[in-house]
N, C-alpha and C positions, 0 to 999 in steps of 0.2 A: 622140316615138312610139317604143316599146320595139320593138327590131329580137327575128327570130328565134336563137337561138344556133345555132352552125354547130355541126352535129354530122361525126362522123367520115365523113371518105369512101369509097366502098368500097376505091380503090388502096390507102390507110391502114390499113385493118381489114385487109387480106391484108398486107400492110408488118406490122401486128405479130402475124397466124396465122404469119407464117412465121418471126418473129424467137422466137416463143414454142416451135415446132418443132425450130427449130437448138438450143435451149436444153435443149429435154426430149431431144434426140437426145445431146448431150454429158454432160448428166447420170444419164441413167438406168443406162446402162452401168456407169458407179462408182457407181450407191447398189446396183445389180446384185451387183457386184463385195464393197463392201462388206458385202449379207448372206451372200453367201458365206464370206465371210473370218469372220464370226462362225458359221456354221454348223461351219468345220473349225474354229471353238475350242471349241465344246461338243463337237463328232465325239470331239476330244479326250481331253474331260475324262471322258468314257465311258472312254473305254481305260484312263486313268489312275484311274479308280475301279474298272474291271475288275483292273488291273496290283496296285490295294492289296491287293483283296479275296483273288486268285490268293495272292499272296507270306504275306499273314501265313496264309493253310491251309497252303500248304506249311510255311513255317517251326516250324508242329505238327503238322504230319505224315509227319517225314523226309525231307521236301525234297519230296514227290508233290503232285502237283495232285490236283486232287476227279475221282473218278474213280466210275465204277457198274461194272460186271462185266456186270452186263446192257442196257448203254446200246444202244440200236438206233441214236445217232445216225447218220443215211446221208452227209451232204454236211456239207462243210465247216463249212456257216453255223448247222449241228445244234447245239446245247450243250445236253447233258444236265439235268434238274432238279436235280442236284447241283453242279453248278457255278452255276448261275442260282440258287439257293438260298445260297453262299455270297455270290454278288455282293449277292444283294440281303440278307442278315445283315450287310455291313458297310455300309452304307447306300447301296445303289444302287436302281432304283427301273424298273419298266416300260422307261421311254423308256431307260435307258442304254447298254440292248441293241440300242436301232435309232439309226442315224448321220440327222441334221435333215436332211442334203443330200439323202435319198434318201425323201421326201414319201410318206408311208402315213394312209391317209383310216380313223378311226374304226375301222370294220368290217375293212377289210384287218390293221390294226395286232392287232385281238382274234385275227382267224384264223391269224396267223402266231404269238402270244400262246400260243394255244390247243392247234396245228396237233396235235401227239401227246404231248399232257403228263400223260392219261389214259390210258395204256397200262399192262397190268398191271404189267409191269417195263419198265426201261430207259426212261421218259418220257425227252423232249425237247421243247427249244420251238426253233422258226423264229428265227433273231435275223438282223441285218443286216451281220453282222461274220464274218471267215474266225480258225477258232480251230485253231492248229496241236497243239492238247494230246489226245495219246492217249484215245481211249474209243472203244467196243466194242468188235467184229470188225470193222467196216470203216474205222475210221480208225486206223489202228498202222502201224506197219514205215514203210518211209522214202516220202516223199514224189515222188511220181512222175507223168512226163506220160504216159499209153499204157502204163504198165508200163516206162518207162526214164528214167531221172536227167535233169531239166530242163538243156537246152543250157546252156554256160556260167553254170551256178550252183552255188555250192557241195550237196555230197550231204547231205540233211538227212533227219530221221527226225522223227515224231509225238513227243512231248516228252513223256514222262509223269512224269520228277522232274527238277525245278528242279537238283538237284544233278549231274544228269548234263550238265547243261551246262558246257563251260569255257571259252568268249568271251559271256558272257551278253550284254554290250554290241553283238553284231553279230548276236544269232539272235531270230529274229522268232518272237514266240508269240501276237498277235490283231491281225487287222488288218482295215482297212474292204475292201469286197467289189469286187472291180474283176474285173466275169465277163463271159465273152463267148462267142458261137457263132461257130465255124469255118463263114464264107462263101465262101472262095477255098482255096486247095490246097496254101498253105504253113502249117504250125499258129506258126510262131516269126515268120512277118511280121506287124505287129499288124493291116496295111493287109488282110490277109486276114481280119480276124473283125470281127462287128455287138458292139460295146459297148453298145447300145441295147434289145439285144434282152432281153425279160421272161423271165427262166430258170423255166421252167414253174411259170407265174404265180406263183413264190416271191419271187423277188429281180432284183434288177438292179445296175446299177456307180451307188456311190455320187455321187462327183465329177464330172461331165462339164463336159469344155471346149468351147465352142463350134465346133470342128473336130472334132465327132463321136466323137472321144476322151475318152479319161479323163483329167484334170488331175493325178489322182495319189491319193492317199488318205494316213491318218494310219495308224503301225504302234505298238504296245505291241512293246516288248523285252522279251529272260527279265529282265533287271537291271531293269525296272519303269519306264523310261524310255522316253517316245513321243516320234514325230520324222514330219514328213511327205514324203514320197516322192514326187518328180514322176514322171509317166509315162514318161519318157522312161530314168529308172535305174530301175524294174521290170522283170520279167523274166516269163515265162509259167513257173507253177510247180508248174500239179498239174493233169491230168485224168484221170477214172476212168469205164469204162462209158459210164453217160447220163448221165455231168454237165457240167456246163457246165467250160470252160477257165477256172481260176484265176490271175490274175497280184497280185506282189504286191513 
């Protein structure tokens, strides 16, 4: 007489819900981890397609970066049609302007695309990157929090030819967007400002670590050379009027 097979008992079926738990609880973190790690290699490889495209204009055009006379760019993350026109002549392409870490849905990604590239003069598009290279009236002269030289940083100036540079290897000219609102009442403690916060509905901090901070971000140098940056050795570097506080 053929007996019933034993099937699994409920203790047994929670015995392996919970062994399969502990499992996805230790693995998800590093497969986490790991798209991360590949997201700042493409964050990357943007810059360094940015850093080609920058260097051989200057190198034909007496060391200047691409520049408009009527660029309205406002904020940092502005890049004129003339520089997005050179980047993408040397084969860069939509996405290279926005950093994979900092997730833009279809429609958002066109509006920022879009945002004032249609302006009689001086177009601009939205990108996701902080670009220290001189263009219009509002981004020249040196670089300042409130109107005064960022605590403990060296005094830096909007970069408008390559050739005025002379430690290229240490002076930063595009880098991922690490912005925040002043919450508390020290502007240089980071623990006083929201990293999280949507800087009127344009941008936000690309990298975030799980402690509510920023992990750090990837920098283009004037020498064309990118390197990434923990949070911890960035510094708060630029704010003006109503824009959001820049570190970098």
């Amino acid at each position: 007489m053929k007996t019933a097979a034993k099937g699994f008992t409920l203790i047994e079926l929670l015995v392996v819900i919970a062994v399969i738990a502990t499992l996805l609880s230790i693995l998800l973190p590093s497969l986490n981890k790991a798209k991360e790690f590949a997201r700042r290699s493409v964050c990357g490889n943007n810059l360094k397609q940015v850093g080609l495209a920058l260097a051989v204009y200057a190198h034909g055009n007496d060391g200047r970066f691409p520049a408009d006379r009527y660029d309205q760019s406002h904020w940092m993350w502005d890049a004129s049609v003339r520089i997005v026109d050179e980047v993408m002549n040397s084969g860069g392409t939509k996405e290279t302007f926005y950093c994979p870490s900092n997730y833009l849905t279809p429609d958002e990604l066109e509006r920022k695309w879009n945002y004032r590239v249609n302006l009689e003069y001086g177009g601009y598009r939205v990108t996701q990157y902080v670009w220290m290279i001189e263009r219009g009236t509002w981004l020249k002269g040196p670089i300042q929090v409130n109107g005064n030289d960022p605590l403990d940083q060296p005094k830096r100036n909007f970069i408008a030819k390559m050739t005025d540079v002379s430690n290229a290897g240490t002076v930063e000219l595009v880098a991922d967007s690490t912005l925040s609102e002043l919450v508390g009442s020290e502007e240089y403690n980071s623990d006083d400002h929201d990293f999280l916060a949507v800087i009127g509905d344009q941008n936000k901090t690309s990298h975030m670590a799980r402690n509510l901070k920023p992990a750090g971000g990837n920098i283009l140098f004037v020498d064309n050379h990118v390197e990434w940056r923990h949070f911890d050795r960035m510094g708060l570097r630029y704010k003006k009027s109503n824009s959001p506080y820049f570190w970098w």
